[in-house]
C-alpha positions in Angstrom: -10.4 8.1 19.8 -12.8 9.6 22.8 -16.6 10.2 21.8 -15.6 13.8 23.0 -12.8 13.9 20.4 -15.0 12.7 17.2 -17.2 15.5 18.5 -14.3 18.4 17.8 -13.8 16.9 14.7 -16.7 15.8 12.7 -14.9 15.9 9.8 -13.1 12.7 10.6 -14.9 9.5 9.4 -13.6 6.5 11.6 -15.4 2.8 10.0 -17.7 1.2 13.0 -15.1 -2.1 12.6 -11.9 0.3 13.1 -9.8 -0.1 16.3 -8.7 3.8 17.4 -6.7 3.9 20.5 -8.1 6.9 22.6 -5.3 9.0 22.7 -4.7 9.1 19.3 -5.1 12.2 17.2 -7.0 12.9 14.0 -6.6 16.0 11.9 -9.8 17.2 10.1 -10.1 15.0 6.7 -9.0 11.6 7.7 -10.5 8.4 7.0 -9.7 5.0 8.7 -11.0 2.0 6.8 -12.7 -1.1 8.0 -11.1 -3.3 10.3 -8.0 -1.0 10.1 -6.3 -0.6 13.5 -4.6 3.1 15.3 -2.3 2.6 18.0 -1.4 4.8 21.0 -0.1 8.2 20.7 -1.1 7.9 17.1 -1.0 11.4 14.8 -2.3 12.0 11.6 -2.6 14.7 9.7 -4.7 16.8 7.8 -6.7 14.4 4.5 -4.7 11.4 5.1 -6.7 7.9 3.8 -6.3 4.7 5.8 -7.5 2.3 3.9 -8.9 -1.1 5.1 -6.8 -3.8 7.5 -4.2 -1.3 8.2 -2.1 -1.5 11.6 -0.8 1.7 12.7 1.3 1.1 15.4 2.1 3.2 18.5 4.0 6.6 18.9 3.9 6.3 14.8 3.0 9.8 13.3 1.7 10.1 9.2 1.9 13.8 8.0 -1.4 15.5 5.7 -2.3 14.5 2.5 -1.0 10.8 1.9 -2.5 7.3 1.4 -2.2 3.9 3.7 -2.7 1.3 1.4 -4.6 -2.5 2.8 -2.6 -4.5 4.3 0.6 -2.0 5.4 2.0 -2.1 9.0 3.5 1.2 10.1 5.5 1.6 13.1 5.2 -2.0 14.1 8.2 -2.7 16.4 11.8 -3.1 14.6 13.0 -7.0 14.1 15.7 -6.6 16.5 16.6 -9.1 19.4 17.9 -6.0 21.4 14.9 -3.9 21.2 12.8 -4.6 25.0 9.5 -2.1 24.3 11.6 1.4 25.1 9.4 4.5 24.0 10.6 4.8 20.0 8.7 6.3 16.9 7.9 6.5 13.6 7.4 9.9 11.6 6.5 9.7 8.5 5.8 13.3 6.0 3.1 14.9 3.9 1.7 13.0 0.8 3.2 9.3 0.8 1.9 7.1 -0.6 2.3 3.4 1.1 1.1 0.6 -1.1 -0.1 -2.9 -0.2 1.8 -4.8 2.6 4.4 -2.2 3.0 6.6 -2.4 6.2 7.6 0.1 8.1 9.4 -0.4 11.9 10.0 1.9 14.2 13.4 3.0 16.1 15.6 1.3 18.2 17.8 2.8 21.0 20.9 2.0 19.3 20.5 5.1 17.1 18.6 8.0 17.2 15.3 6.2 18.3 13.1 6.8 15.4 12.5 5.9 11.8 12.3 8.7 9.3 10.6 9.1 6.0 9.9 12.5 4.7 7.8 13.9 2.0 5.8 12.9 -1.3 7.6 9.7 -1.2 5.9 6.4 -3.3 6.3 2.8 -1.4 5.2 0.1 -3.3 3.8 -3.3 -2.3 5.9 -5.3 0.0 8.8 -2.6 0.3 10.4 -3.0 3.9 11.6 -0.2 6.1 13.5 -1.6 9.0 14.7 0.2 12.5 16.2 3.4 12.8 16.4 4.1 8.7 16.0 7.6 7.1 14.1 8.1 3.8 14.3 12.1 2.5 11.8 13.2 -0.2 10.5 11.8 -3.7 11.8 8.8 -2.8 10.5 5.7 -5.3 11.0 2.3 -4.0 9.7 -0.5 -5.9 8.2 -3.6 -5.2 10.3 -6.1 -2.6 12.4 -3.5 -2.2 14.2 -3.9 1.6 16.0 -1.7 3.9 18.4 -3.1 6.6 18.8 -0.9 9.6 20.1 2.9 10.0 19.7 3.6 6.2 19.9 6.5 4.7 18.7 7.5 1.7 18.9 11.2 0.0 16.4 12.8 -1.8 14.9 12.1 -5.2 16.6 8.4 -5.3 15.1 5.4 -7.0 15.8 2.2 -5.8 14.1 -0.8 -8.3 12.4 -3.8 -7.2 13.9 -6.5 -5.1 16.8 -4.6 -4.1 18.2 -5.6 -0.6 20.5 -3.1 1.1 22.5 -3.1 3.8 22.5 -2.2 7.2 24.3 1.6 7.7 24.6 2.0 4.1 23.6 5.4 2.2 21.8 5.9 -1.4 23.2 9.6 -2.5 20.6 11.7 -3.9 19.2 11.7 -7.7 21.0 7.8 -7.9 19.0 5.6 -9.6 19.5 1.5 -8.0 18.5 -1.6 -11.0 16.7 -4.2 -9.9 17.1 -7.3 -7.7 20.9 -5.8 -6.2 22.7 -6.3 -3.3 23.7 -2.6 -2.2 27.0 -3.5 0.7 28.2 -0.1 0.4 27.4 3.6 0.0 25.9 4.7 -3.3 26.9 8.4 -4.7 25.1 10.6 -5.7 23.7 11.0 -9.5 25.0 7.5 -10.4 23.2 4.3 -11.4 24.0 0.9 -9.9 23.4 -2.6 -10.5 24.1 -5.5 -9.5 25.1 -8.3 -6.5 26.9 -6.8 -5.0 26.0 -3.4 -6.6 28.3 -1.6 -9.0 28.5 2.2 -10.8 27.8 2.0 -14.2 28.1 5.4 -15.1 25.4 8.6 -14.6 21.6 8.8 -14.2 21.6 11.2 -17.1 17.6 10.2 -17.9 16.9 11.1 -14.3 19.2 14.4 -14.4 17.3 15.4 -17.3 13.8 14.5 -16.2 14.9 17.2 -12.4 15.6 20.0 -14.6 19.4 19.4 -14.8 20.7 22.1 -17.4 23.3 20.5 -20.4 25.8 22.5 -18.5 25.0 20.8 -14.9 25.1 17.6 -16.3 28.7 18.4 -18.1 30.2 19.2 -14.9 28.7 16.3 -13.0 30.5 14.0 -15.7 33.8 15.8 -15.3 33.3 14.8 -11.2 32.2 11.4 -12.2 35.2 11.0 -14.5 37.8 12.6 -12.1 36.2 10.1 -8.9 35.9 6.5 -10.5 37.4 6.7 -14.3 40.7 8.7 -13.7 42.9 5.4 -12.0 43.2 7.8 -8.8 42.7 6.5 -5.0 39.4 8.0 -4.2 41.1 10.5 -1.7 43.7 11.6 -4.4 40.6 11.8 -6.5 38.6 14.1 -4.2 42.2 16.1 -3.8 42.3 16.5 -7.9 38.0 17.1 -7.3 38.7 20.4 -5.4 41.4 21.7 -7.2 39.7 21.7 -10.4 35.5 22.6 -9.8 36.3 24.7 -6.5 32.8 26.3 -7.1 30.7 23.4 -8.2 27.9 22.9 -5.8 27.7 19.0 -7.6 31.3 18.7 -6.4 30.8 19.5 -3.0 27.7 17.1 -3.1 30.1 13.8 -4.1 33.0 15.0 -1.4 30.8 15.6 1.0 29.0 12.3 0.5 32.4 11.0 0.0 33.9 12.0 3.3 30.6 11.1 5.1 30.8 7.7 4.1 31.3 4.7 6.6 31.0 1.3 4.6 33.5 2.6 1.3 32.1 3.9 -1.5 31.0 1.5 -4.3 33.3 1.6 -7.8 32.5 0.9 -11.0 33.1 -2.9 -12.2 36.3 -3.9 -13.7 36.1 -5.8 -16.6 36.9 -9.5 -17.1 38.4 -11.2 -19.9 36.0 -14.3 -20.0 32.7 -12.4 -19.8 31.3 -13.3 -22.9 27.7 -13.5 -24.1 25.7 -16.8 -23.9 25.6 -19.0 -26.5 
């Protein structure tokens, strides 16, 4: 950041053993920790902390109001033999909050050229973002948590601690994902999953409640739940029978759509098998 620039902006505070590339751009309120580094073409917004031995890498934009914890790497270029330095990015929301050794890569040209994380989302320590992957609002991943490249995941989704997943596959919105799975294909909305590789085990009703879901949206979400993976149907009978009978659900159209969207196949619930018994 030019002399000339600090001088428009006094409000920004910049440690003497930070690295800012000149060209990047500071909003009033930020703060760059010691020894922290900011790339070229660099944006931050307005209140956003950097915290100490952060690398921010180029074309990489952080919206107002959220936290860079030690340690993190964002923007850093994606882990892919293919990629050859093309002009890709990074653009991350308003109020994140990235925790310790957090990685998050930028683009590739194989997709849409930019990695996408949106608003008020929580990373914690050692979550990976990889190439290309888009992350919607009040997203909570937990530790170790890793994304292959050109994820998606929806809004308001929870995905627990050491959970790989896939390359291409999508996390429907309000889902809840248990610890240490393997996620190889799409996960629908309002639904918790577990398990390598992952499998439905019913509805997120705790996390239903805790949005504001009324007794009566939750009751219709369950009839769509029990029509799509409980009713013995193919899933596009299923959808067929979906239609017919909650034409005006809004939670309906959220699973078809999702449904009909989906390129790796839908994850089912788990059958189950005779010799699972308990431990002795």
């Amino acid at each position: 950041m030019s002399e000339e620039a600090k001088k428009k902006t006094p409000e920004v505070r910049i440690d003497p053993t930070a690295i800012v590339h000149p060209s990047a751009e500071l909003d009033i309120g930020v703060e760059i920790g010691p020894y922290s580094i900011v790339g070229e073409g660099v944006r931050i917004g307005k209140n956003t902390w950097v915290g100490p031995h952060v690398v921010i890498g180029e074309r990489t934009t952080i919206g107002r109001d959220s936290r860079v914890y030690q340690f993190a790497s964002v923007g850093a270029p994606p882990q892919d033999l293919a990629y050859k330095g093309e002009e890709t990015e990074t653009i991350i929301g308003d109020g994140n909050i990235i925790r310790e050794f957090v990685t998050i890569h930028r683009g590739t040209l194989k997709d849409k050229g930019r990695t996408i994380c949106g608003d008020n989302n929580l990373f914690m320590n050692y979550v990976h973002v990889a190439h290309d992957c888009t992350v919607g609002n009040n997203v909570i991943m937990a530790n170790a948590a890793t994304l292959a490249g050109h994820v998606t995941i929806e809004d308001h989704a929870i995905v627990g601690g050491l959970v790989a997943v896939h390359q291409h596959v999508r996390i429907g919105a309000y889902c809840i994902i248990g610890g240490a799975s393997a996620v190889s294909k799409d996960i629908p909305p309002y639904v918790m999953a577990v398990g390598n590789r992952a499998h439905l085990y019913g509805l997120n009703r705790v996390g239903l409640r805790r949005h504001g879901f009324s007794r009566e949206e939750v009751e219709e979400i369950k009839k769509a739940y029990h029509i799509l993976f409980k009713s013995s149907l193919r899933l596009r009978e299923a959808v067929e029978r979906l239609r017919r009978e909650l034409p005006g659900s809004r939670h309906a159209v959220r699973f078809i759509e999702f449904i009909e969207r989906s390129k790796r196949g839908i994850a089912r619930e788990r059958a189950a098998k005779r010799y699972d018994q308990p431990e002795n």
